[in-house]
ZANU-107441 format. One record per residue (C-alpha): residue in one letter; x, y, z. Coordinates in nm, 4 decimals, padded with zeros to 6 digits. Last residue first. Layout:
N
residu: A px: X py: Y pz: Z
...
END
This chain:
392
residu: X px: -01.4637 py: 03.0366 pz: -02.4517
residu: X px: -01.3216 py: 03.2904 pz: -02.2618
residu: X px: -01.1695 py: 03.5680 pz: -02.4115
residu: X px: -00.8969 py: 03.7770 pz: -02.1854
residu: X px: -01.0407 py: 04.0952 pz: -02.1767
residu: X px: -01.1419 py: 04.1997 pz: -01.8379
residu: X px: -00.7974 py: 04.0665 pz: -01.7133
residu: X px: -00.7597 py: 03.6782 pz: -01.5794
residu: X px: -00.6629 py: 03.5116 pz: -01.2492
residu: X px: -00.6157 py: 03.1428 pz: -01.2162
residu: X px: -00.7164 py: 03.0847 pz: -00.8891
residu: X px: -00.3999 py: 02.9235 pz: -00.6607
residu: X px: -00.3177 py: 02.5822 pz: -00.6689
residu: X px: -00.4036 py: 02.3466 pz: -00.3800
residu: X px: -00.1083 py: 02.2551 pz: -00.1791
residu: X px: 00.1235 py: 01.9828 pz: -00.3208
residu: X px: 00.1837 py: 01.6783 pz: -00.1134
residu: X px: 00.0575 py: 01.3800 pz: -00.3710
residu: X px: 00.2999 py: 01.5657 pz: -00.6432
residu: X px: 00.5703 py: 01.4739 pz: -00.3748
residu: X px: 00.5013 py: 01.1012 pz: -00.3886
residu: X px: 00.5927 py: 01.1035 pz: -00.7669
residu: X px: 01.0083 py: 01.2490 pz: -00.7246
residu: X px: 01.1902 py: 01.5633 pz: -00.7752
residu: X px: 00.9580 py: 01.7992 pz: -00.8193
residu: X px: 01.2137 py: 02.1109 pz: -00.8700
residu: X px: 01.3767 py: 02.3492 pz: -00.6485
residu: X px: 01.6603 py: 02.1271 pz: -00.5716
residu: X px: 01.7429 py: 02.0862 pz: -00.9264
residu: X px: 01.7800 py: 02.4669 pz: -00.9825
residu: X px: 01.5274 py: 02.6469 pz: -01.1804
residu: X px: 01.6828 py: 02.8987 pz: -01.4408
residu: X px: 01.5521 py: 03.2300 pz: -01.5007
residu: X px: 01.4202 py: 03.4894 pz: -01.7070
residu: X px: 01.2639 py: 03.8006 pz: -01.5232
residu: X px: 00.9421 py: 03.8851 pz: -01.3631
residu: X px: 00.8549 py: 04.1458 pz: -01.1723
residu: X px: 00.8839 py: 04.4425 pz: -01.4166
residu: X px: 00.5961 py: 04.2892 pz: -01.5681
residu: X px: 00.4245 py: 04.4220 pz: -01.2679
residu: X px: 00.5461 py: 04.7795 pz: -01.3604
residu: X px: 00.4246 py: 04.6576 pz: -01.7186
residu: X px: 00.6234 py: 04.6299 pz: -02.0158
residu: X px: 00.5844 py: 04.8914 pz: -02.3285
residu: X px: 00.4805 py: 04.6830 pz: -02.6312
residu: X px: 00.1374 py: 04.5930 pz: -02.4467
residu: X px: 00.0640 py: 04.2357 pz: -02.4332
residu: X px: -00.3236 py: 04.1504 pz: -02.3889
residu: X px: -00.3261 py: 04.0648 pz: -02.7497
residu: X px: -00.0666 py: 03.7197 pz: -02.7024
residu: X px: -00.3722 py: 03.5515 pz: -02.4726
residu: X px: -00.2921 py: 03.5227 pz: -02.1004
residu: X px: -00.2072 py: 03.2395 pz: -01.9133
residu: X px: -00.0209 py: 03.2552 pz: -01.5416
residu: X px: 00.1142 py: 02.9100 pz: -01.4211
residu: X px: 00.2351 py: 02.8903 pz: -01.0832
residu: X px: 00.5125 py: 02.6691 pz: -01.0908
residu: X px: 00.5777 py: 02.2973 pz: -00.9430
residu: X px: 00.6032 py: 02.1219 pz: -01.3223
residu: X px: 00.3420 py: 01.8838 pz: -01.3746
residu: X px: 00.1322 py: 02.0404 pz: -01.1082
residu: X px: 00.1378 py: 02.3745 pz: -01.2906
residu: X px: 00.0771 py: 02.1827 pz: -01.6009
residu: X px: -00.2107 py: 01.9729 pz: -01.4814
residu: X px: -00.3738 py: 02.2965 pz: -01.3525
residu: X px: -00.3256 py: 02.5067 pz: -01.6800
residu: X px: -00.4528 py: 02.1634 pz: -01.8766
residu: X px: -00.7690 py: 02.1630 pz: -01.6412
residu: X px: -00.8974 py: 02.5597 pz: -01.6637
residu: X px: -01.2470 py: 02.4530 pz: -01.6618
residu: X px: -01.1283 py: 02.3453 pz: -02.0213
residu: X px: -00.8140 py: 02.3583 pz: -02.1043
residu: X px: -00.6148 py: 02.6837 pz: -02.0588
residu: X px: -00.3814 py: 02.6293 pz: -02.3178
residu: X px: -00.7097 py: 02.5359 pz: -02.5405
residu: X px: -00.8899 py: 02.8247 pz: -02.4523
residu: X px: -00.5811 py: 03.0376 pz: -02.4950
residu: X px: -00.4648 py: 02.8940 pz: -02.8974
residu: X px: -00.6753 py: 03.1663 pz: -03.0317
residu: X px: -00.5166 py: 03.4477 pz: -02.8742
residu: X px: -00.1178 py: 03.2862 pz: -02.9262
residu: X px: -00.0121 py: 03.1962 pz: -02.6237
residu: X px: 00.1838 py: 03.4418 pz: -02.3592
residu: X px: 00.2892 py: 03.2207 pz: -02.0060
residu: X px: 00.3539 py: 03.3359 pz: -01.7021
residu: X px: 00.5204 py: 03.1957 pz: -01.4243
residu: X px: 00.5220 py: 03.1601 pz: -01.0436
residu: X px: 00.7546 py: 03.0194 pz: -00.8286
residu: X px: 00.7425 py: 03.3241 pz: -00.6191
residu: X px: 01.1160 py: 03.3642 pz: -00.5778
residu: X px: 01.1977 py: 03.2390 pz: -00.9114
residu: X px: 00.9703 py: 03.4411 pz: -01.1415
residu: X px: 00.9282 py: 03.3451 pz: -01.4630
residu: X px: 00.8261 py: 03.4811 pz: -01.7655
residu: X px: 00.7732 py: 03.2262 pz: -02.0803
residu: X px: 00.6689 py: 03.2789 pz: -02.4666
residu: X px: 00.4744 py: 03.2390 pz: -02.7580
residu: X px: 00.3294 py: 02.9058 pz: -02.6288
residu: X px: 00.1679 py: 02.6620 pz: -02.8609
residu: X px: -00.1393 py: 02.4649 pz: -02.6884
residu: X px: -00.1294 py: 02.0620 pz: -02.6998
residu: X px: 00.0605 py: 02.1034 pz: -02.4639
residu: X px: 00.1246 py: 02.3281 pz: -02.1499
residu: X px: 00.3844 py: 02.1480 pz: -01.9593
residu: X px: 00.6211 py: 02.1561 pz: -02.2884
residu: X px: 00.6052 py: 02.5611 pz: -02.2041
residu: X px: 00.7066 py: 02.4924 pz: -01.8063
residu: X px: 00.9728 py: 02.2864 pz: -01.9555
residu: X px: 01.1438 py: 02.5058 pz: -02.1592
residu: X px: 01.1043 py: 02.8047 pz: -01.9256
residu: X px: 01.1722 py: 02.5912 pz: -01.6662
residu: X px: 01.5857 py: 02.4768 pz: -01.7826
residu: X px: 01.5807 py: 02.1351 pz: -01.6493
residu: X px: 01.3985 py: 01.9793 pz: -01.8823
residu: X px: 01.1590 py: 01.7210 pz: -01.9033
residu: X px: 01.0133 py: 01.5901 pz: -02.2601
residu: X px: 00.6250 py: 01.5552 pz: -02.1802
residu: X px: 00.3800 py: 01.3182 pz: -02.2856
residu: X px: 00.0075 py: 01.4330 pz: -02.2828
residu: X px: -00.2334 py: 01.1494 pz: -02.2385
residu: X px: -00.5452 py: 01.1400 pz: -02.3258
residu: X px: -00.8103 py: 00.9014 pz: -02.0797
residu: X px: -00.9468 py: 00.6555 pz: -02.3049
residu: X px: -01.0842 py: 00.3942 pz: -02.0523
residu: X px: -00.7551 py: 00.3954 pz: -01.9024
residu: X px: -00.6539 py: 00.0608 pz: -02.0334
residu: X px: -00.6980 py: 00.1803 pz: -02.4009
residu: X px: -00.5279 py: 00.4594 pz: -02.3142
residu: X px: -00.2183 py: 00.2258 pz: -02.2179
residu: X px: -00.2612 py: 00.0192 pz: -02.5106
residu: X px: -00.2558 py: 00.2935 pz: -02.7381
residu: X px: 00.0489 py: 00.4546 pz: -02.6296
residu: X px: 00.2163 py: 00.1284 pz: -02.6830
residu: X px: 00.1013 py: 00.1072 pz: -03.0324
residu: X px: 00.1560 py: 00.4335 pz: -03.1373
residu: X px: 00.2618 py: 00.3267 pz: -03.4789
residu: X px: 00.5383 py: 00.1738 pz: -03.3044
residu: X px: 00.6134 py: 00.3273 pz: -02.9985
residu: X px: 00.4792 py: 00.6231 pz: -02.8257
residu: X px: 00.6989 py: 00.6133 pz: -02.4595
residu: X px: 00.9639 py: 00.5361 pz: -02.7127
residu: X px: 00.9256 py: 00.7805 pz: -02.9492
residu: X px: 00.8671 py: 01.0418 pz: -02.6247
residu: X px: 01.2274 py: 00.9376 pz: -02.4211
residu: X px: 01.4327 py: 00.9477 pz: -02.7859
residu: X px: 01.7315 py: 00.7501 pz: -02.7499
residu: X px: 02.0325 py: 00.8053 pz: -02.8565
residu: X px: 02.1735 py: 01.0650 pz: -02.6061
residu: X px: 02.1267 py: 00.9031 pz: -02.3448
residu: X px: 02.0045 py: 01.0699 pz: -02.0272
residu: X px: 01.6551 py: 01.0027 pz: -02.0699
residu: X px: 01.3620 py: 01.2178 pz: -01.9724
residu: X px: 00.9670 py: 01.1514 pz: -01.9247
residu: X px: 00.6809 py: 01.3861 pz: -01.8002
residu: X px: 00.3338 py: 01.2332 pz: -01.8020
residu: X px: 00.0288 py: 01.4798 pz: -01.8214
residu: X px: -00.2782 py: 01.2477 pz: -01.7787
residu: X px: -00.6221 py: 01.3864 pz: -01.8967
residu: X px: -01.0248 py: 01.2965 pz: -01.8220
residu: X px: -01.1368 py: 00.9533 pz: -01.6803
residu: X px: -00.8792 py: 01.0327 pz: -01.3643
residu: X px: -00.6859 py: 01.4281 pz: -01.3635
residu: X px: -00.3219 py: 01.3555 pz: -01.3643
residu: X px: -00.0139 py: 01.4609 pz: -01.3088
residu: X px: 00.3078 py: 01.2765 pz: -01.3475
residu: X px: 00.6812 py: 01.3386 pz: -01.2760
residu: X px: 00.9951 py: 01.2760 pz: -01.4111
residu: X px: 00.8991 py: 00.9399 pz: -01.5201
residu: X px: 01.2726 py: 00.7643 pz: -01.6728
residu: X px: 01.3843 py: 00.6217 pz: -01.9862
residu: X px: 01.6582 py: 00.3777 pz: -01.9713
residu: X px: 01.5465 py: 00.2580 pz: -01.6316
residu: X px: 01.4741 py: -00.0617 pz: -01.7365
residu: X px: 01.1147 py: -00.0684 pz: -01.6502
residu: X px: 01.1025 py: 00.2957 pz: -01.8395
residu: X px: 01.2883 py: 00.1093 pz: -02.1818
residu: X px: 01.0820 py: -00.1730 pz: -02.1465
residu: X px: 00.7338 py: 00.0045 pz: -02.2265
residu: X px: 00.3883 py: -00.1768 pz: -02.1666
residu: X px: 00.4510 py: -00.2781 pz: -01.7552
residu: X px: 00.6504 py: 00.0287 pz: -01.6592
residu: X px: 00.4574 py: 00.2949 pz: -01.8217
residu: X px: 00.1105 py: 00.0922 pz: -01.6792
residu: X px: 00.2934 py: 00.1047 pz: -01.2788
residu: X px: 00.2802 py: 00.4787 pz: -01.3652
residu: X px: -00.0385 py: 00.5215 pz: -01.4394
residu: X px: -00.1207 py: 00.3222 pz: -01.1809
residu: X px: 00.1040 py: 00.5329 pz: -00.9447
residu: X px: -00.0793 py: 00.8371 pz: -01.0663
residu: X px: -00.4489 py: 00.8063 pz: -00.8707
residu: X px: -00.7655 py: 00.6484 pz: -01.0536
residu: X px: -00.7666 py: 00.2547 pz: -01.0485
residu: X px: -00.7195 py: 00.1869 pz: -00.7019
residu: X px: -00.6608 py: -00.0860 pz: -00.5086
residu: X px: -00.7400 py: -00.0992 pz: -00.0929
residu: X px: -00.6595 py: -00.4315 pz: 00.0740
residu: X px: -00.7781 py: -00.5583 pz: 00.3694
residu: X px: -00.6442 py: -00.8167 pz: 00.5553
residu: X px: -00.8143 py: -01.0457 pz: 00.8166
residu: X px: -01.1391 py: -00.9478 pz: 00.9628
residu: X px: -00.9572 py: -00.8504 pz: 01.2819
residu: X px: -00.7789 py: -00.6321 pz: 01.0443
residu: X px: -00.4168 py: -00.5783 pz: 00.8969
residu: X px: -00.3425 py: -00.3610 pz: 00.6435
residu: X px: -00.2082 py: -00.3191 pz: 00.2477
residu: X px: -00.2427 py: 00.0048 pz: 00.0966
residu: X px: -00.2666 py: 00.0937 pz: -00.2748
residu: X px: -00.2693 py: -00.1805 pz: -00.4617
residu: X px: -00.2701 py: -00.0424 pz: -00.8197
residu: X px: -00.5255 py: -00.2634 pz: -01.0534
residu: X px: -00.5751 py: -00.3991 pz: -01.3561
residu: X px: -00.9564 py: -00.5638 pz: -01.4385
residu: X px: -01.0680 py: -00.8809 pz: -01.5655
residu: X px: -01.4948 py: -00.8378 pz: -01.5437
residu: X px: -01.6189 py: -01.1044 pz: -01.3516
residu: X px: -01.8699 py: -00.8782 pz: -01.1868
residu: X px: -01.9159 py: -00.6018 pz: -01.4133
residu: X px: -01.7795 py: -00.2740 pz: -01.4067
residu: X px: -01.8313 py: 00.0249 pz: -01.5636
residu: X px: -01.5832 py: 00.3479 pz: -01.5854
residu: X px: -01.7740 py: 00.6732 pz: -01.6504
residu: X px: -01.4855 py: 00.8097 pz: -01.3388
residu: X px: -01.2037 py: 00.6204 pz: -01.3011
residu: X px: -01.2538 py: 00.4387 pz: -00.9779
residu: X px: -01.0378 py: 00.5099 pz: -00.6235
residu: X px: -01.2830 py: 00.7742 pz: -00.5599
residu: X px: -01.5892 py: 00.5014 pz: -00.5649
residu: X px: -01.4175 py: 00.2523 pz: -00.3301
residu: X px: -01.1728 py: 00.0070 pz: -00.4770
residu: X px: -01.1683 py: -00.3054 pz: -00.2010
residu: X px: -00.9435 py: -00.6026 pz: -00.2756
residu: X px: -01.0184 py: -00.9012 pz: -00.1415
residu: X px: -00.8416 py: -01.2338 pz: 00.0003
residu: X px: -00.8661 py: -01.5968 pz: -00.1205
residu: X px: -00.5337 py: -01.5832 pz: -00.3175
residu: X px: -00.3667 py: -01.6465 pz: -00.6230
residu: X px: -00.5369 py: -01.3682 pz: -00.8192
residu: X px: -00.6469 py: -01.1112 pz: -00.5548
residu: X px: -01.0719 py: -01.1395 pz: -00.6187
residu: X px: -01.2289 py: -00.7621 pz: -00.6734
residu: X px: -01.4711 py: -00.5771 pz: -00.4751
residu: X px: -01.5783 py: -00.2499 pz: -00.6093
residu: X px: -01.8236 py: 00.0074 pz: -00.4104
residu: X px: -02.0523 py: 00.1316 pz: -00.5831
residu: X px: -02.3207 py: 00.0560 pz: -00.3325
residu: X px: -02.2089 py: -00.2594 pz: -00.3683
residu: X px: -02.0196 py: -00.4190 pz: -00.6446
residu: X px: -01.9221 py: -00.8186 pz: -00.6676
residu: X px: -01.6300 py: -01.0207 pz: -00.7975
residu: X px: -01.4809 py: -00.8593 pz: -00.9834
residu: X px: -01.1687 py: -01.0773 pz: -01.1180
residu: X px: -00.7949 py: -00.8869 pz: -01.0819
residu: X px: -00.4952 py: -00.8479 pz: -01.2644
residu: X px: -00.2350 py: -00.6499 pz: -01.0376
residu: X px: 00.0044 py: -00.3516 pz: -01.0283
residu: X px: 00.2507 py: -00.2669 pz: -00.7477
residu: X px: 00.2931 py: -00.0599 pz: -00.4939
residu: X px: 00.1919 py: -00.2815 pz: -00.2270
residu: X px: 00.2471 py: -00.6414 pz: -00.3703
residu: X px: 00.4698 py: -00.7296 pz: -00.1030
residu: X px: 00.2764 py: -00.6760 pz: 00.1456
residu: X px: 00.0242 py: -00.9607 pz: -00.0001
residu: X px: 00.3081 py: -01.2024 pz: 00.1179
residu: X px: 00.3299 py: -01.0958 pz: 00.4503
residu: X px: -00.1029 py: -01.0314 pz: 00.4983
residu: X px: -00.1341 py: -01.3823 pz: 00.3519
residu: X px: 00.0706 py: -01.5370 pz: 00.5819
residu: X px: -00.0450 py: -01.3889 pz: 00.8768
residu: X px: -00.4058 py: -01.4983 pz: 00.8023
residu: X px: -00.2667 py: -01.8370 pz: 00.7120
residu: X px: -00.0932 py: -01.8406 pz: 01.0761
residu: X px: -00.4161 py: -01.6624 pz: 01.2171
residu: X px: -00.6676 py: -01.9511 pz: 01.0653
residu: X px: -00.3992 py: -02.2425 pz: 01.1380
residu: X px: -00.3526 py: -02.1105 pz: 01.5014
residu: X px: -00.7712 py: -02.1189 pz: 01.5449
residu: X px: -00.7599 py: -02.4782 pz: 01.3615
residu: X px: -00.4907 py: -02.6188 pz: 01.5978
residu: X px: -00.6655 py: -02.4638 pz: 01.9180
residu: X px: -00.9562 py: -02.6199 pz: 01.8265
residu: X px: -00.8089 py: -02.9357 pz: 01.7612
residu: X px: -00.6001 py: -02.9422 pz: 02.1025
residu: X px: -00.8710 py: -02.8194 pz: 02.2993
residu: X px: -01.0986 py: -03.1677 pz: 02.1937
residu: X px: -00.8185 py: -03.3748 pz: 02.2551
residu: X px: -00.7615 py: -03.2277 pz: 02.5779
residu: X px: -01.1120 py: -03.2748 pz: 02.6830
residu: X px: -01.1129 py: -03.6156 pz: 02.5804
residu: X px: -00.8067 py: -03.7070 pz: 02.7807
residu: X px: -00.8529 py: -03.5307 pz: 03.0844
residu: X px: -01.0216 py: -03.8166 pz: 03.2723
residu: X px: -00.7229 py: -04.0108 pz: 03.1988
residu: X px: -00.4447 py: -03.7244 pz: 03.2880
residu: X px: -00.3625 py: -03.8388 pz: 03.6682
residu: X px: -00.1460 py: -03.6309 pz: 03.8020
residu: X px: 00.2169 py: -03.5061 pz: 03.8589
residu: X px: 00.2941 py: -03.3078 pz: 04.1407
residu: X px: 00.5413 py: -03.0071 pz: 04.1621
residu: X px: 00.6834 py: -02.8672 pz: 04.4289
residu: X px: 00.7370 py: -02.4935 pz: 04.3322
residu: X px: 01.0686 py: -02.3229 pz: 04.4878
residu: X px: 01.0306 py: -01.9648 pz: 04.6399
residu: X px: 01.1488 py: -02.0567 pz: 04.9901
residu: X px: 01.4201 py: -02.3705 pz: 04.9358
residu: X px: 01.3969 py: -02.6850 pz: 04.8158
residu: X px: 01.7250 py: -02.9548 pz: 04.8048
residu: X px: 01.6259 py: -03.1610 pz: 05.0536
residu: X px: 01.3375 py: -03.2925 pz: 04.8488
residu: X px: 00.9986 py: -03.4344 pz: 04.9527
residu: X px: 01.0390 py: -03.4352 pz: 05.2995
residu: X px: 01.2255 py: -03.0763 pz: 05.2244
residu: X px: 00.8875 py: -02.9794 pz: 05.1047
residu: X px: 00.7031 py: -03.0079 pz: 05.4196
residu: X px: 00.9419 py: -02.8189 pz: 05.6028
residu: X px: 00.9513 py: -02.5726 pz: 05.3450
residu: X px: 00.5659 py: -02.5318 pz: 05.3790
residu: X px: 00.3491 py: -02.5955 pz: 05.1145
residu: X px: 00.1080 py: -02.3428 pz: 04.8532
residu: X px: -00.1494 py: -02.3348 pz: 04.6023
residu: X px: -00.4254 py: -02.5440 pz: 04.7622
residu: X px: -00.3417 py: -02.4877 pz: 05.0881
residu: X px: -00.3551 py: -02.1160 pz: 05.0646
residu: X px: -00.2298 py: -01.9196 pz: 05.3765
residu: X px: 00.0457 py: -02.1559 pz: 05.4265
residu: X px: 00.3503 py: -01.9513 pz: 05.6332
residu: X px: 00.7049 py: -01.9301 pz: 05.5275
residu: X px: 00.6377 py: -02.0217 pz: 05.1590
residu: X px: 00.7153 py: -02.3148 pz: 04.8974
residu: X px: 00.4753 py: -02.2654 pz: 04.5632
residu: X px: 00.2352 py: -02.5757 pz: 04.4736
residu: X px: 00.2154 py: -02.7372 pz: 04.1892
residu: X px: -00.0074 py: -02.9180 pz: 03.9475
residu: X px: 00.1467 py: -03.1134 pz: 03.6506
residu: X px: -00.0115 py: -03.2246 pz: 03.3552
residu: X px: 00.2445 py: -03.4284 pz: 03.0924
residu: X px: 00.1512 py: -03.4566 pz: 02.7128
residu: X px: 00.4028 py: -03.7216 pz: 02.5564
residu: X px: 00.5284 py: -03.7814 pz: 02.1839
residu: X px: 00.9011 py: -03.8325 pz: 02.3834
residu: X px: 01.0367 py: -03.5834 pz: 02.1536
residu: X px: 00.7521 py: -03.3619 pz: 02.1020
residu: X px: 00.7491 py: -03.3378 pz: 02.4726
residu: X px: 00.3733 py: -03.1070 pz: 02.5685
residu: X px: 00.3882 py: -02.9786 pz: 02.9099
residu: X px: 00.0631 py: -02.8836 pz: 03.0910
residu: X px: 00.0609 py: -02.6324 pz: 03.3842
residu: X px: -00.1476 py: -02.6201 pz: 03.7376
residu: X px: -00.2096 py: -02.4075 pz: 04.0101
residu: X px: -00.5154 py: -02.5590 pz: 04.1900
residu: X px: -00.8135 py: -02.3717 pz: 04.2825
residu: X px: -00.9263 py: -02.2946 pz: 03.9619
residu: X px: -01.1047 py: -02.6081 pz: 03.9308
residu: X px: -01.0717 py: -02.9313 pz: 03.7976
residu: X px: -01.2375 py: -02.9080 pz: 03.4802
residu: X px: -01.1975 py: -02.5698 pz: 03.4349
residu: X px: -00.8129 py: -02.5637 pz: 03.5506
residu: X px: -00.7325 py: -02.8626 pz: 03.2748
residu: X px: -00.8880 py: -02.6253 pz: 02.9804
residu: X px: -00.6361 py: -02.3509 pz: 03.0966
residu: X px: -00.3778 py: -02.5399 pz: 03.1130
residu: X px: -00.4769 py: -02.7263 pz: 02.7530
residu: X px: -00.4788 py: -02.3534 pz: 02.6247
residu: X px: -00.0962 py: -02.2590 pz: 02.7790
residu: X px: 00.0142 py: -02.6028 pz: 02.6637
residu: X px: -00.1221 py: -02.5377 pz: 02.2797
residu: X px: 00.0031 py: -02.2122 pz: 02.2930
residu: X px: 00.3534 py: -02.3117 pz: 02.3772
residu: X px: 00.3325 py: -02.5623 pz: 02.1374
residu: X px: 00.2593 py: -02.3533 pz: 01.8528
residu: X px: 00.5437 py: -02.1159 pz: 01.9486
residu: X px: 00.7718 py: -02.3935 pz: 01.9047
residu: X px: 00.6062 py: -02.5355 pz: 01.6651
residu: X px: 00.6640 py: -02.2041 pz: 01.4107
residu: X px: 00.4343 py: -02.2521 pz: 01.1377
residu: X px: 00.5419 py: -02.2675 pz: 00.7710
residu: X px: 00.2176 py: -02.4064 pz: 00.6258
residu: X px: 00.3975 py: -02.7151 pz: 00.5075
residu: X px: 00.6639 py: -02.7643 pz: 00.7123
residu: X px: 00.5448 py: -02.6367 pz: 01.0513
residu: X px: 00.2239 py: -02.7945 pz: 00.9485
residu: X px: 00.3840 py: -03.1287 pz: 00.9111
residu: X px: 00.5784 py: -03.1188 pz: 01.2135
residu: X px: 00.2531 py: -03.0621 pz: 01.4174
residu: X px: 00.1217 py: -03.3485 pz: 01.2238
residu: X px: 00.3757 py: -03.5430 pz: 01.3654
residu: X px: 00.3218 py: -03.4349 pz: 01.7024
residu: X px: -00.0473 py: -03.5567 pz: 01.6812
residu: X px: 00.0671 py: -03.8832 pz: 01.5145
residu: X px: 00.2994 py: -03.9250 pz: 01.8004
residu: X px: -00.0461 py: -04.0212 pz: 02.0636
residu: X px: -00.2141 py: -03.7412 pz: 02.2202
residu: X px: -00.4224 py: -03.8880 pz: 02.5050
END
């Protein structure tokens, strides 16, 4: 009925597409069991045993030993039993081998669908393991066809998609199918479909992932990301620090002629980037935060975690950005408030609410310390102006 080739192929596939026989078998006997009741009937208790070693399929029906038969068909007496075997006892199953001839064709039949349905969720398995190890990372990709905006894009290597959904573009990006595109694989999960995969094109960790891949010295760990904040198709604040003393963390990050810069725009459609030197003293850093815009001067207060910031009256439309953009990216840059106003709305005599603020330092602790947090912060508040502060 199944002859040693069958078994062999079983140890082929357990080789080659790293399926577990054992397991394999098991569901092969528990399917052939259940093919074997529907041609005989459920009234018989049955089971199939496969023997890789002997290359033989075995079909046994059985009956369970009880006080009293209610149930011919599934159960014998002990006295009846013990004129089989001495041995028996209440509980025991007699079991009777029979006749597998008949059964042949329909076990063949069971046996090949049941191979192809394990090969379809073993590969499906497979490909959702090995796929999981690309969350978090970056990826070249093919489109392969858009719908309704939507972007689906072919996994190199692979047979499985990736889905980019309109928010996950950068925005005034176009695509065309067969279009090479980089990716960040977002999320990575399991479906009766078979795996989906979400990539994205327009939250930080591609940004990031970009850093890594064009400059050595951030891959290393020579130079390290601080923190990043970014606003897709439009402006990227990127805050970078070394601790050696040789090496310039912004040079680097720019490279040659600005050729590593330029690659990484180039990648982002053009989105600017703003690098940032981190430091751990905010006054310093919260004033970095706000480039390309000069800063006069910083006020911070600690308790509120708020800030603000005196620029130079015709450098406040630019500190502010425009629909108040580089303001936001800074305060999520950094974790403060950020408070803008223009170097004319100081009065020489300070302010009860002036009064407020005083210089300080911001601990470690209090800081941003790592990317994923930037995804928790709480919306910023309005930024608040006076009557005169210009806007342009």
């Amino acid at each position: 009925m199944i002859n040693k080739d069958f078994f062999q192929a079983l140890e082929d596939l357990e080789s080659e597409k790293k399926i577990n026989k054992e397991a394999f078998i098991e569901t092969l006997e528990q399917a052939l069991t259940s093919a074997y009741k529907k041609m005989y009937g459920e009234a018989k208790s049955a089971l199939v045993k496969l023997s890789p070693e002997k290359n033989t399929i075995r079909v046994f029906s059985y009956k369970t030993i009880v006080d009293e038969v209610n149930d011919p068909d599934k159960e014998i007496s002990l006295r009846e039993a013990r004129l089989i075997k001495k041995s028996f006892k209440l509980g025991d199953q007699v079991l009777s081998e029979e006749s597998t001839k008949e059964f042949g064709r329909i076990a063949a039949q069971t046996a090949k669908q049941v191979v192809m349905q394990k090969l379809k969720e073993m590969e499906r398995d497979i490909a959702v393991s090995e796929l999981a190890e690309k969350e978090d990372e970056l990826m070249t990709t093919i489109v392969k066809r858009i719908d309704n905006g939507t972007v689906y894009v072919q996994i190199s290597s692979s047979n499985t998609e990736g889905v980019m959904l309109p928010s996950d573009q950068i925005p005034g990006e176009k695509y065309n199918v067969g279009d090479r595109i980089k990716v960040y694989v977002k999320k990575i999960k399991d479906s009766f479909k078979g795996p989906q995969i979400q990539v994205t094109r327009s939250n930080i960790g591609f940004v990031r992932k970009l850093f890594e891949l064009e400059i050595p010295e951030i891959s290393s760990g020579d130079v390290k990301i601080k923190n990043i904040s970014r606003d897709a198709g439009n402006r990227t604040k990127v805050a970078v620090y070394t601790e050696k003393t040789n090496l310039d963390p912004i040079g680097t990050c720019v490279g040659f002629r600005g050729q590593r810069i330029d690659t990484i725009v180039s990648e982002l459609n053009g989105e600017k980037i703003d690098l940032i030197e981190y430091s751990e003293d905010p006054l310093e850093y919260i004033a970095r935060a706000l480039s390309p815009a000069k800063v006069l001067s910083v006020e911070t207060n600690e308790s509120l975690m708020a800030s603000r910031v005196i620029v130079p009256d015709d450098k406040l439309s630019l500190a502010i950005g425009k629909s108040g953009q580089n303001v936001r990216l800074a305060a999520r840059l950094t974790g403060w408030k950020i408070e803008v106003k223009p170097e004319s709305s100081v009065s020489n005599v300070q302010s009860e609410e002036a009064k407020d603020y005083e210089l300080t330092e911001l601990s470690e602790d209090d800081a941003f310390t790592n990317l994923e947090e930037l995804d928790e912060l709480e919306e910023l508040e309005p930024i608040e102006f006076s009557d005169e502060d210009p806007v342009e």
